[in-house]
Structure formats: structure tokens, C-alpha cells
C-alpha positions as CSV (number, residue, x, y, z in Angstrom):
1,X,44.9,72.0,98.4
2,X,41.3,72.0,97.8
3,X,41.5,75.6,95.8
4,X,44.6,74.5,94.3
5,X,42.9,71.1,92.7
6,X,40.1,73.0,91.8
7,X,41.9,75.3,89.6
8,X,43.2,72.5,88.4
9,X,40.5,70.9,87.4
10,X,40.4,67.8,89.5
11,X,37.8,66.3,91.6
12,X,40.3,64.3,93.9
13,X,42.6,67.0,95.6
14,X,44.5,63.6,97.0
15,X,45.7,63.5,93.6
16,X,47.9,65.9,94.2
17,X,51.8,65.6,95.6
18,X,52.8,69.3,97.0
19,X,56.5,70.2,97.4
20,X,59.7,69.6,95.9
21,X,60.3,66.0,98.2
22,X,56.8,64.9,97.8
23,X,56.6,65.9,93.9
24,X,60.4,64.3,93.7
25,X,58.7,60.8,94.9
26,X,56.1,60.8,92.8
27,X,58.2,60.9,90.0
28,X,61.0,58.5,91.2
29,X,57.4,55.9,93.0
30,X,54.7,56.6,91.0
31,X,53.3,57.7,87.8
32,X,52.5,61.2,87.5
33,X,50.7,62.8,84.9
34,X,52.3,66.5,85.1
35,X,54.4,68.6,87.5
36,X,53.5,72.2,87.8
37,X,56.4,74.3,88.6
38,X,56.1,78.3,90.1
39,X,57.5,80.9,87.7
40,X,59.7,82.0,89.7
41,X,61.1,78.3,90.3
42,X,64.9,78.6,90.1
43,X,68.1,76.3,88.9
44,X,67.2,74.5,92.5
45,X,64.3,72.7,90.8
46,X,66.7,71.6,88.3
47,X,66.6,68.1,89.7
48,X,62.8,67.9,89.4
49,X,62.7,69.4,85.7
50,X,65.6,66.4,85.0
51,X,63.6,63.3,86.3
52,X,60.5,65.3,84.2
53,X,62.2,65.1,81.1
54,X,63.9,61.5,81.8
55,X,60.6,59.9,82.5
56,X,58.5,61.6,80.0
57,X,56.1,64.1,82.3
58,X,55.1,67.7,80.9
59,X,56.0,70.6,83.3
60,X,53.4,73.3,83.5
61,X,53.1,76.4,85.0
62,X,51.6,76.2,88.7
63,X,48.4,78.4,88.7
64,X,49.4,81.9,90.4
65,X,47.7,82.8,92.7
66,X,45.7,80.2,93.6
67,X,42.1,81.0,94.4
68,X,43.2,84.7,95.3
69,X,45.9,83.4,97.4
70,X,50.1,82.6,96.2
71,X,50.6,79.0,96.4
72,X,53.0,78.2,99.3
73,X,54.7,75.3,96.5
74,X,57.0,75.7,94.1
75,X,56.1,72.3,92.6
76,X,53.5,70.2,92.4
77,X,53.4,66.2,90.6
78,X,49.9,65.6,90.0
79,X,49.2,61.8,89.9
80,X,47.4,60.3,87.2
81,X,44.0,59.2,88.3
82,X,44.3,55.5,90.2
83,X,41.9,52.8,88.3
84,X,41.1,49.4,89.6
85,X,41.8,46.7,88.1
């Protein structure tokens, strides 16, 4: 996940929500600021690009390969960063 936030470009690999349930939570719980999707993600991520487009959050492309090595995702929410308040 480290590699994967890195290519990213985020400091805080935590940030990230790997998987189709986890990335699916995210958007239903919390308030992500993108989902990156495989290219070779199929009509079985339909469901994830839906709640994207309902709630407002860009899909991107999911870096391939990752560091040298193919992501074992086919989606990842990454959260927008948390600020105290």
C-alpha cells in the first residue's frame, strides 16, 4: 500500500481504502476524494462507478503496475485528507 500511495502522491498510505467492499464504504461512510479503478475493471464495478457518479467523486485510472509490481485491486477510494477541527 506504501508503493501504491506513493505513486499516488500521498504521504498517508492510511488514506487509502483497497478493494471493491472497502472502496464501496468509503463512498456509502465517508468522503472520498477519488476512486481509482483497474483498466481492466469490468460491468462488476458497475456498482462502485454508480455511487461515484451519484455522490460526485472522479474515477481515475488505478496506476498499473504499481512500483514494478500489478496491483492486487481493482479499486481503490482514496479518502480526502482528515482535518481537525
Amino acid at each position: 500500500m506504501a508503493a501504491l500511495a506513493a505513486d499516488l502522491g500521498l504521504t498517508d498510505p492510511r488514506r487509502l481504502r483497497p478493494g471493491i467492499g472497502e472502496t464501496t464504504r468509503a463512498l456509502l461512510r465517508r468522503d472520498p476524494g477519488a476512486v481509482h479503478l483497474a483498466p481492466d475493471a469490468g460491468p462488476d464495478l458497475d456498482p462502485v462507478r454508480h455511487l461515484c457518479a451519484e455522490r460526485g467523486v472522479p474515477i481515475r485510472p488505478l496506476p498499473d503496475p504499481v512500483a514494478g509490481l500489478r496491483s492486487p485491486y481493482r479499486c481503490v477510494g482514496v479518502l480526502r485528507p482528515w482535518h481537525a477541527g
